[in-house]
N, C-alpha and C positions, 0 to 999 in steps of 0.2 A: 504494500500500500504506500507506502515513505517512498519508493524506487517511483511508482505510478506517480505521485505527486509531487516530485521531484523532476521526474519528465515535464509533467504539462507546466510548471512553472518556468523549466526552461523554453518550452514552445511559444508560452506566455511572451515574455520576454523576448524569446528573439522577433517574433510576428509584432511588438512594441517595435522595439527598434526598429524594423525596418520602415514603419509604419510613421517614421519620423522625419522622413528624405519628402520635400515637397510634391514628390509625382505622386507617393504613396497613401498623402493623406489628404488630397485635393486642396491645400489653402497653398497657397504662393505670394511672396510675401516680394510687393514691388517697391524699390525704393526710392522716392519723390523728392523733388523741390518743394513745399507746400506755397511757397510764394513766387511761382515762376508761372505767372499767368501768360500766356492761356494755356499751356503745358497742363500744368497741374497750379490749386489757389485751392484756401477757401473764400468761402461767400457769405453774404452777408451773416447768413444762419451757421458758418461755421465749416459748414460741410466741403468735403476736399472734390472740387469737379476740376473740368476744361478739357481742352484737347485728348492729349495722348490717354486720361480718366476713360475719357469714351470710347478710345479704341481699345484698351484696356479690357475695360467689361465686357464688351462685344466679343474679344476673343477671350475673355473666359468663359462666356457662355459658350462657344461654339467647341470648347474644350471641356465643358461639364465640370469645370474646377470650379475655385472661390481664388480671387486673386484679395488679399489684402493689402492696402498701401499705406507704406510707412514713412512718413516726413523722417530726413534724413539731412544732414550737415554737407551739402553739396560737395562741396569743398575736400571731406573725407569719402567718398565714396567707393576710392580704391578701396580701403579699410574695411568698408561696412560688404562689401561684397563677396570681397577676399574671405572673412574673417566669417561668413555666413549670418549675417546678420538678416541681410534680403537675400531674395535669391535672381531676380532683377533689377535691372537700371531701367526706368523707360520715362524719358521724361524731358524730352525734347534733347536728347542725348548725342552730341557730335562725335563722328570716328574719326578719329587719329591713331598715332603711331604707339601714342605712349599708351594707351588705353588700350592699345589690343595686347600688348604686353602681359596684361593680368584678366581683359576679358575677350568671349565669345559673340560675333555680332551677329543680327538678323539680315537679311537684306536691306537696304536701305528703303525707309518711305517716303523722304523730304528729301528736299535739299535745301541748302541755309550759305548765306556769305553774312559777312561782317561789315554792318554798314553805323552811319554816324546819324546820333538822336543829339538834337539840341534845344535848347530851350525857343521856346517862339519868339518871333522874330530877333534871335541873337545867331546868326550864323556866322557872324565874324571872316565873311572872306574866306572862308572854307570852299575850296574846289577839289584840293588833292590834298595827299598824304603830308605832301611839303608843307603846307599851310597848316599844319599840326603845331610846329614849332615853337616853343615859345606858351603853348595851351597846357593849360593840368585836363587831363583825360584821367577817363574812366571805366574799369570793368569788370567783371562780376566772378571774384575766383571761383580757379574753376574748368570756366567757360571758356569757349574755343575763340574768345577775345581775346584771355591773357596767354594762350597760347601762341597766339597770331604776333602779341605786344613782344613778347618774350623773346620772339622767333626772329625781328626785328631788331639790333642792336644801334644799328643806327638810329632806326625812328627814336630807339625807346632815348635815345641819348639829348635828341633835340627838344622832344615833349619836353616841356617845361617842368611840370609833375605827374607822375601817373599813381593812381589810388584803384585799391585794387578794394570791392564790397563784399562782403560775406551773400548778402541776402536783395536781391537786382530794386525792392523796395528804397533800400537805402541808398541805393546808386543813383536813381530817380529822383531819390529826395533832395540827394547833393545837387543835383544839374538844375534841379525848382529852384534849390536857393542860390547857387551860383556857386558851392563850392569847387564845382567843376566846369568846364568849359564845351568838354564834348566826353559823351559817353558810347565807349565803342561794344557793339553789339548785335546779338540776333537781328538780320532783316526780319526775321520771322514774328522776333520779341516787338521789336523800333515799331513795325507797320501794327499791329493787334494794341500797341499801346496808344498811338498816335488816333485809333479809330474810338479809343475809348476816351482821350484825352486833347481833343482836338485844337485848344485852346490853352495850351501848358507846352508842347514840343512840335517838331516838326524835324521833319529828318534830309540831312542831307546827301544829296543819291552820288554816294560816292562810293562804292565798294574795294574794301579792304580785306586784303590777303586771297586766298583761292575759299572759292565753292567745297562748302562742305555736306561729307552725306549723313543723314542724321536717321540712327537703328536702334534697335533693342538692346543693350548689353546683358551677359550673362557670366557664370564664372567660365574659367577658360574647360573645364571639364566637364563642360553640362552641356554635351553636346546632344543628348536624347531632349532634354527640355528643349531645348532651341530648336529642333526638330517640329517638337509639337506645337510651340506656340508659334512659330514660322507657316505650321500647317493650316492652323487656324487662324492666323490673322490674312492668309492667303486668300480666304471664305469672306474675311468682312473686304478686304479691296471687291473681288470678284462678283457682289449681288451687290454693290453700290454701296453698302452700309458706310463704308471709310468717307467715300465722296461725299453725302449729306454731313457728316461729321466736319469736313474741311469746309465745306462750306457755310454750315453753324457757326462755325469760328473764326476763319478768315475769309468769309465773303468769295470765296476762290474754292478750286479741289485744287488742290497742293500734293494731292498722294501720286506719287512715283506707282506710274505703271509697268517699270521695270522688269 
């Protein structure tokens, strides 16, 4: 009897365990900007929506999982991923070099460059890069701004100051008040804010550094997950569901038919 219930406590247990990997126990745990509108925000009631939220759900539905999403220190995301914190990144997410280093991407469904938000009517003779000089800039760690700045040694030498924000709220709030002069950033971000704020910014159409493609990230060994949520977010492009969603959002379909 002791040998019998010794068995099933270990069968107990290992069917625990394994029941603990997120494919096993249907929740999936997405990790968010919670103030990266229209990506991911909340509203006025609190509640976390926007963008990449809706595609989000959509393809958990079509995966019969539960995706939950976890506000997350943008900034540490390597860590929170790496470290199994979430088990996604999805959240208006840029691919680059250093980032495939530690994760796995989806296909890409957007594409994004780096373009310049400035306070209304203060564009200061902004045409090109050159005319940077001499300006305090700003951008969101992180984001594929400060990689761009970074990436730049000359630019970054003639900017006057560059300030680098935790949370894109407080970058926004620097350029209202003037503590900055131009904030470099998402086209994607600049145009969704300008529509919300049409009388605070205005963006100047000058794109900076290369087109990026912007995908799911994953750990680099989750390559069965990435499968499936590839498979199903496959289903929300293909019956329209992604296209109503980009156009909810940005007045546009923005999804890469790629």
């Amino acid at each position: 009897m002791k040998k019998l219930l010794t068995l099933l406590l270990f069968l107990t247990a290992l069917v625990t365990g394994c029941g603990s990997t997120p494919n096993a126990n249907n929740v999936i745990v997405i990790g968010i900007d919670d103030e990266f509108a229209p990506f991911a925000f909340r509203d006025e009631s609190g509640q976390i929506v926007g963008f990449d939220i809706d595609l989000a759900t959509e393809t958990a539905k079509r995966m019969g999982v539960t995706f939950k999403f976890k506000p997350i220190d943008w900034h540490k995301k390597r860590e929170e991923i790496t470290s199994g914190n979430v088990d996604i990144i999805w959240n208006g997410l840029d691919v680059n070099d250093e980032r495939k280093q530690y994760m796995l991407f989806s296909k890409p469904y957007m594409y994004d460059s780096q373009i310049l938000l400035v306070k209304k009517g203060h564009r200061q003779d902004i045409r090109s890069e050159g005319d940077l000089i001499g300006k305090i800039a700003g951008v969101q760690a992180g984001a594929a701004s400060e990689t761009f700045i970074n990436a730049d040694e000359k630019l970054r030498r003639e900017i006057k100051e560059f300030k680098t924000f935790n949370k894109l709220k407080d970058a926004l709030d620097a350029l209202k008040s003037g503590t900055i002069d131009v904030f470099i950033c998402d086209e994607l971000i600049a145009r969704y804010e300008m529509r919300q704020h049409t009388d605070e910014f205005e963006i100047i159409p000058l794109l900076t550094g290369e087109v990026t493609e912007v995908a799911i990230g994953f750990r680099k060994d989750d390559v069965e997950l990435c499968a499936r949520v590839q498979k199903a977010f496959d289903k929300v492009v293909a019956d329209g569901t992604a296209k109503k969603i980009s156009l909810k959002w940005f007045e546009a379909d923005l999804i890469s038919k790629d």
